[in-house]
Every structure is written in C-alpha cells, then in structure tokens.
C-alpha positions in Angstrom: 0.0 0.0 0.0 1.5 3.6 -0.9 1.3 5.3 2.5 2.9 8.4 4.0 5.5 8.0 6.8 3.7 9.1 10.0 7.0 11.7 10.2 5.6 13.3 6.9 1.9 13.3 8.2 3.7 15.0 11.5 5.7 17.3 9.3 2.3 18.2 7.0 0.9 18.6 11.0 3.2 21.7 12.1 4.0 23.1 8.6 0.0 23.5 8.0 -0.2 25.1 11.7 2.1 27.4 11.0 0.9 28.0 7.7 -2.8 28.9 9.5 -0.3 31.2 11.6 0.7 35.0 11.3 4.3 35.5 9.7 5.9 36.0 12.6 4.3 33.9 15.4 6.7 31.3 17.1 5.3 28.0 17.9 6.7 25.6 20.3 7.7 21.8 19.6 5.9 20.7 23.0 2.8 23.1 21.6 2.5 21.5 18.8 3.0 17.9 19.8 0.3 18.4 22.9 -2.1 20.0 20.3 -2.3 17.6 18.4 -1.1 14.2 20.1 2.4 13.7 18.6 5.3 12.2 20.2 6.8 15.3 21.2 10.7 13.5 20.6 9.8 12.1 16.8 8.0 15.8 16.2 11.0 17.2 17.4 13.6 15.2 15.0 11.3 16.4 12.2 10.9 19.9 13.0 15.2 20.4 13.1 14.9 18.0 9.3 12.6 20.4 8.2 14.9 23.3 9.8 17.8 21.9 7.9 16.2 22.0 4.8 15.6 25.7 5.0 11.5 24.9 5.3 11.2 26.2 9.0 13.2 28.8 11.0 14.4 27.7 14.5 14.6 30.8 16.8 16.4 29.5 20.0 15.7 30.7 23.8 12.9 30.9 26.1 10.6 32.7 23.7 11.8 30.9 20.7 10.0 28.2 18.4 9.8 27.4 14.8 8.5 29.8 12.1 8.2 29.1 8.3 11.0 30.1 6.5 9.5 30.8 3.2 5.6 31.6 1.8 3.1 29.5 2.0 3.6 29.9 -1.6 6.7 28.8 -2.1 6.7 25.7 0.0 5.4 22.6 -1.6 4.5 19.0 -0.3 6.9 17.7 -2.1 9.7 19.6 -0.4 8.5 18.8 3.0 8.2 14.9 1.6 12.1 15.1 0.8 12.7 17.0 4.0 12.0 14.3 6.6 12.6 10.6 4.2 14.7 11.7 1.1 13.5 11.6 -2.4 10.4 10.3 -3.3 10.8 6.4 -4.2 8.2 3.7 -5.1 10.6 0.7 -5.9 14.0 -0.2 -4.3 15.6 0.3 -7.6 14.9 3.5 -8.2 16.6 5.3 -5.3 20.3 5.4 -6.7 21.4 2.9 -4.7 23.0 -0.2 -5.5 20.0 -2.4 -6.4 20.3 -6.4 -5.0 17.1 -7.3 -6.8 16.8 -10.6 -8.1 14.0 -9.6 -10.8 16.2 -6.9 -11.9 17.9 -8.8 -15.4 14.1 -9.4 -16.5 12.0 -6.5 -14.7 9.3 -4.9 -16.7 7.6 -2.6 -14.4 11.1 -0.5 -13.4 10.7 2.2 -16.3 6.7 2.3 -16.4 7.3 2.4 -12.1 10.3 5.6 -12.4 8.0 7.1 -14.9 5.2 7.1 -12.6 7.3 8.1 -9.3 8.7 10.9 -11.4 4.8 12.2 -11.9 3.8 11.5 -8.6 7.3 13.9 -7.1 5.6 16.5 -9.9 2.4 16.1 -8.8 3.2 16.8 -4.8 5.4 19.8 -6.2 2.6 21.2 -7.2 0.8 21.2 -4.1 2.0 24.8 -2.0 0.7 25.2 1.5 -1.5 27.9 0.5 -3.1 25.1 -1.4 -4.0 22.7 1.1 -4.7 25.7 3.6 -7.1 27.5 1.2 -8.6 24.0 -0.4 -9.1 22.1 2.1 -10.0 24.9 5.4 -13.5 24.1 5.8 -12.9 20.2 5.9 -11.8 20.1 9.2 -11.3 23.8 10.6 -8.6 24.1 13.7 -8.7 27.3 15.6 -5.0 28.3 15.4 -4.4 31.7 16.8 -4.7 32.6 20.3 -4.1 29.5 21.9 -1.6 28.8 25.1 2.0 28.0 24.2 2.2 30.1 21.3 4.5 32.8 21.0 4.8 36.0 18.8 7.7 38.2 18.1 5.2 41.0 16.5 
C-alpha cells in the first residue's frame, strides 16, 4: 500500500499550523506535539529535518519556536516529503542505490514504475501550502491563533 510515513503526516501537521499562523508567530515543539497528540521526541527530529532544509526557522531561547521560513507559496508537499525521508521512491531500484534485486535482469515494471514516481514527485510539487490551507480549510477547521504555548515576536 502507498502510504505516508507518520513523520511526513507529523511534518504536513506543524507546517499546515504554522501556515494557519501569522508571519511572525513562534510555535513551540511541546505546543505543537500536545495539540495535536504527537510524540513530542519524533516531532521534534522532524521539525530540526525540516529546519535543515531551509523549510522552518528555529529561533532559540525561552521565547523561541519554529517559524516558516518561506511563503506558503513557495513551499510545496513535495519539499517537505524530501525534508523528513529523502526523495520520493516507489521501488528499491529506483533510489540510486545499488539495487540487490533478483528480478532486476528481467524486470518490466522499473521504467513504467520511475516514470510514474517521477509524476507522482511532480504532482506533490505542485501542491503549495496555501493550497491545502485555502482548499481544504473548511474540511476540518482548527482554531489556530490565540491558543496557550504560542509565542509571537510582532
């Protein structure tokens, strides 16, 4: 089954929140993990992956938290997909490594298979933030400003 790593769902999590955020409002790794029931260790490895990848801002000290580091424009699924597990990948022999295969000699579904993770890596790189805020905001609505444990810097 193609599934999402719970780190990306946790990763779509805070970037959304601080999408639904103003610019400049700091959020908290505990905030976010007591919010909305994440493992407040796993959240935090993903929030620094998503920090190194230039996606969020890490302001350090007692008032600090995580802020996007780019527009809601700008930042797609797909880079936050890449952020926390690497390139997209639907087979093993497609990731650049070396592949130990045993169908491999005879395979006939490894072209058709990179051609379709190739769309699917366009298709998420497509999808900004504003996107999925804007699209889908009345699905489920989250109250997001106002609430304990966030921070702002305005």
């Amino acid at each position: 089954m193609l599934k999402l790593s719970k780190k990306i769902e946790y990763a779509l999590i805070a970037m959304l929140d601080l999408a639904n955020r103003n610019k400049y409002d700091l959020v908290t790794t505990k905030f976010l993990a007591n919010n909305y029931h994440i493992p407040q260790e796993i959240l935090g490895k993903v929030l620094q992956s998503l920090s190194k990848k230039g996606l969020l801002e890490s302001v350090q000290g007692v008032k600090g938290g995580y802020l996007l580091s780019g527009s809601i424009d700008e930042i797609n699924i797909r880079d936050v997909i890449e952020a926390v597990e690497g390139p997209i990948s639907l087979i093993s022999c497609s990731t650049g490594n070396i592949c130990d295969c045993e169908q491999i000699a005879r395979c006939n579904i490894k072209t058709p298979m990179e051609i379709i993770q190739y769309e699917l890596a366009e298709f998420f790189g497509e999808i900004s933030l504003r996107d999925v805020k804007d699209r889908y905001k009345n699905i489920f609505p989250v109250k997001y400003y106002g609430v304990e444990g966030s921070t702002s810097t305005n």
